[in-house]
C-alpha positions in Angstrom: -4.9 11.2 -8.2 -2.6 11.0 -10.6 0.2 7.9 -9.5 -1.0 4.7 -7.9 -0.2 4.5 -4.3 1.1 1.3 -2.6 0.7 0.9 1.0 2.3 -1.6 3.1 3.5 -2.2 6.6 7.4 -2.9 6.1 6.9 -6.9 7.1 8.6 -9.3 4.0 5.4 -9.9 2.8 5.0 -6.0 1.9 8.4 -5.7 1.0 8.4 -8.7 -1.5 5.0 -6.9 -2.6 6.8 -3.8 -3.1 9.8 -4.4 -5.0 6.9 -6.8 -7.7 5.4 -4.1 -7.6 8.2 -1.9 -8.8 9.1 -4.0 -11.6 6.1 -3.8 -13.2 5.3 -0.4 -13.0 7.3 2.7 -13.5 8.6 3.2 -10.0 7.9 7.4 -10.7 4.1 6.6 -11.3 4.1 4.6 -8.2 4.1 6.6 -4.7 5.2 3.9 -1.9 4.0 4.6 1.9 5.2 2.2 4.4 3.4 1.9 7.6 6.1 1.2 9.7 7.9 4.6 8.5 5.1 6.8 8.1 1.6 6.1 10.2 0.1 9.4 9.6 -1.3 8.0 6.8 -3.3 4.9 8.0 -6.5 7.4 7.8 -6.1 8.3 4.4 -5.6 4.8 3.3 -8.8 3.5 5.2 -10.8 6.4 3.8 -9.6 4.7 0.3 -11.1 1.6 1.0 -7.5 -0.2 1.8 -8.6 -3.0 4.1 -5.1 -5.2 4.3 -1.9 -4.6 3.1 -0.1 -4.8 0.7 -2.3 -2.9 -1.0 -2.3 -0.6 -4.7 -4.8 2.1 -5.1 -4.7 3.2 -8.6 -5.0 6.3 -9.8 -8.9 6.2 -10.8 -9.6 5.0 -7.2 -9.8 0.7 -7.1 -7.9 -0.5 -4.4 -6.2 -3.6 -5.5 -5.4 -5.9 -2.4 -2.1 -8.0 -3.0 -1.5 -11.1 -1.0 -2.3 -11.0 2.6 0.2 -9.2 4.8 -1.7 -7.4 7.6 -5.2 -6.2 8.5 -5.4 -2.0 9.1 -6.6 -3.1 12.7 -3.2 -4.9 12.7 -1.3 -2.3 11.3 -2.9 0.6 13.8 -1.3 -1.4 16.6 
């Protein structure tokens, strides 16, 4: 993996997360996937080790949990 990924579900909370997020890290090393856009990609984020979002997997693999937003269970509906 070569850019962190940020996961999030698309509540304020995530979105607040999100554009933090952003700021501090150039927004082309960063790819977003929201939840609420794009749920194909729960899987991969599980198989990750993404638990809750928001979350930030970097590019060696740590998934960095930010704030509490929503459980995956939650976020699978």
């Amino acid at each position: 993996m070569s850019k962190s990924i940020f996961y999030h579900a698309g509540c304020p909370v995530c979105i607040s997360a999100e554009q933090d997020i952003l700021n501090l890290i150039n927004p082309s090393d960063v790819e977003v996937v929201n939840f609420a856009d794009d749920k194909s990609r729960i899987n991969e984020a599980e198989k990750t080790g993404v638990k809750s979002v928001p979350a930030l997997v970097t590019p060696n693999g740590n998934v960095l949990h930010i704030n509490f937003g929503a459980s995956m269970e939650d976020v699978k509906g």
